[in-house]
N, C-alpha and C positions, 0 to 999 in steps of 0.2 A: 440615536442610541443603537440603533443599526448597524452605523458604520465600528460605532466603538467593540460591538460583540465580533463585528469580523476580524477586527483587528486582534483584540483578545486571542478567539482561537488560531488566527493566522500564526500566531505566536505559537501555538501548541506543534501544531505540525511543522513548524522550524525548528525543533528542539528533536522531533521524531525524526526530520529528514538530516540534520546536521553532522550527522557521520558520513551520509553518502553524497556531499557536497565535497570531504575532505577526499575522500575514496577517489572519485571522478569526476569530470568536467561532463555534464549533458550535453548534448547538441541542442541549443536553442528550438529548432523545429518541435524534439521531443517533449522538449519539459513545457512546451506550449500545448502541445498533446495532451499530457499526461492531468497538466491543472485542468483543462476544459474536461477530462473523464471524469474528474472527480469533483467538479464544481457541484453535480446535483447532491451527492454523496454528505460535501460541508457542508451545507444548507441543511440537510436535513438532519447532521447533527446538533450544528448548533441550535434548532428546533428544541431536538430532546432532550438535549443538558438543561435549557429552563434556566439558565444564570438568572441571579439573583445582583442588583443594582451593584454589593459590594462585590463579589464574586467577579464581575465586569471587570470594575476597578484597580481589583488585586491582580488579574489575571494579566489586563496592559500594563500595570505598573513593571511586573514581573519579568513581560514580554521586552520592555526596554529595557532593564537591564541585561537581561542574556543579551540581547544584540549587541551591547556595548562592550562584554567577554567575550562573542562570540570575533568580532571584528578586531577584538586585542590579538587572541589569538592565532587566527588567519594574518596578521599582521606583524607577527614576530617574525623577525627575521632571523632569531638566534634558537627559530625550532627546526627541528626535520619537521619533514612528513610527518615522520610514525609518533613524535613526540607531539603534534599538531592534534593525530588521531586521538593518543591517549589524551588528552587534555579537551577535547572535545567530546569522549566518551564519559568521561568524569562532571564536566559541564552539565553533559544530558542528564545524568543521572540525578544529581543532585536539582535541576530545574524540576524532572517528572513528581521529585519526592515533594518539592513547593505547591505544585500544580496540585498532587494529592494532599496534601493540608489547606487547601480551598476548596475541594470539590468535594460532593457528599460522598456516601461508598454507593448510591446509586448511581452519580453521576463520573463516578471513576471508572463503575461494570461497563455504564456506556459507552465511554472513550476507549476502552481496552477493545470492546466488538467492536468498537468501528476502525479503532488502526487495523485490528488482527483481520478486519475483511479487507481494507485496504491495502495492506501488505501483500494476502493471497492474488488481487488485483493486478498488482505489479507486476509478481510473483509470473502469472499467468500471462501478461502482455510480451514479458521479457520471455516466454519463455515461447511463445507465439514466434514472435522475432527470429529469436533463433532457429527455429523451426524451417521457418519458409527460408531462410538463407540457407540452409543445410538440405533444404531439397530441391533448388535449383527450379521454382516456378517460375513461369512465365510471364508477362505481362499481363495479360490476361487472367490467368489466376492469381496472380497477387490480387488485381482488383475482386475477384470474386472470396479469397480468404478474408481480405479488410473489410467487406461486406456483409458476410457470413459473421465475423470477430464483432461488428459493432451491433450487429442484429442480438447476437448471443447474447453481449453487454448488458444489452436495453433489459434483456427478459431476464436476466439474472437479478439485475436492482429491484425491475417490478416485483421477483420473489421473496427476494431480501426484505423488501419494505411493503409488502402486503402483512399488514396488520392484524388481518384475517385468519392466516393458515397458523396454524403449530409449527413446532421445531419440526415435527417426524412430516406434517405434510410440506415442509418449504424441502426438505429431503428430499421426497420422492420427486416432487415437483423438477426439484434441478438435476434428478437422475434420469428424468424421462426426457431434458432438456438435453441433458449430455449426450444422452441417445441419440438423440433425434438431429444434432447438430454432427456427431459422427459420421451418418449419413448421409448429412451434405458434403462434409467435406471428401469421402470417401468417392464421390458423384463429381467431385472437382480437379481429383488426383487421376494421376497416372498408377496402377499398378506396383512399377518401381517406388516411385513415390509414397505411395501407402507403405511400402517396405522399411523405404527409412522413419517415416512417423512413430510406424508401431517401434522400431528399434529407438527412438530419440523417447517418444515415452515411456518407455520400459526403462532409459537410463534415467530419467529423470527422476519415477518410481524409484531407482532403488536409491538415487541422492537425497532424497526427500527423506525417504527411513533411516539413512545415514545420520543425515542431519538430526532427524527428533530422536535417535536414540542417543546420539552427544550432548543435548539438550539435559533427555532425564537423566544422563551421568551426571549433567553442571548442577542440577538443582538438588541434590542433598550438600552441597558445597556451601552451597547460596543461604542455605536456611538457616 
């Protein structure tokens, strides 16, 4: 029963990542990366969803058939790209809207927080990435950033999923983490270094506000 619930959600997050399959080719090392980050992440959602025997059922049923639209598509040969995208963007859509006519509205809140932390996840490795390519470390500090990056990791989940604290205390919690992780890396950089950081987050900062003020223009669109 186990294996059928993995299968189940494995299906969910192939519907959430199916745009950025169409987008780009991962480097295999990466996307081996990136499942082992978020393995403890699925486990613990499919925990709190609680599916329910039918709920299982409807969900791999559902999951084979997109696979079988999704492989149609990827497989036309008489699409572009971008007509590949739309038609894969359409696809998602109308899966998520199936996925919510099985799931309760508590168990929808759940999947929404857990992609939307998940995203930020990404969000944040990639932007990691880019980072340390853009300041020209060293051997030696790369290994101490990937160090520093997986340590951070660990203690961000442990906040995330302390059961214990409130909204306001997992806040402060991961503000005093930011801090304090600042400070390493600040202890691992060069001078220069810090230079471009601060300048690379400051653009990110205002990409970021970019982005969510284009957002709350699309959503009286949407409504």
């Amino acid at each position: 029963m186990k294996k059928l619930l993995l299968v189940a959600v494995a299906g969910l997050f192939f519907i959430a990542n199916s745009n950025a399959q169409i987008q780009r080719e991962m480097p295999q090392h990466q996307r081996i990366k990136s499942d082992s980050s978020h393995h403890f992440q699925k486990g613990k959602m499919m925990q709190d969803l609680n599916l329910t025997e039918d709920q299982k059922t409807q969900l791999k049923s559902m999951r084979e058939q997109m696979k079988q639209q999704h492989s149609a598509i990827q497989n036309d040969a008489s699409l572009t790209a971008d007509q590949k995208k739309e038609k894969m963007k359409s696809l998602r859509q109308s899966q998520m809207q199936k996925m919510n006519a099985i799931l309760t509205p508590d168990q929808q809140a759940k999947m929404r927080a857990f992609r939307e932390q998940r995203g930020k996840n990404q969000r944040m490795q990639k932007g990691h990435q880019m980072m340390n390519d853009q300041l020209g470390l060293t051997t030696d500090q790369k290994n101490q950033m990937k160090a520093l990056h997986e340590s951070m990791q660990q203690q961000r989940n442990a906040i995330q999923n302390d059961a214990g604290l409130s909204a306001d205390q997992k806040k402060e919690k991961m503000k005093a983490l930011h801090k304090d992780q600042m400070g390493k890396v600040n202890a691992i950089l060069t001078p220069d270094q810090q230079a471009k950081m601060k300048a690379f987050r400051q653009q990110r900062m205002q990409n970021r506000k970019m982005h969510n003020n284009q957002n709350k223009m699309k959503q009286p669109q949407q409504s």
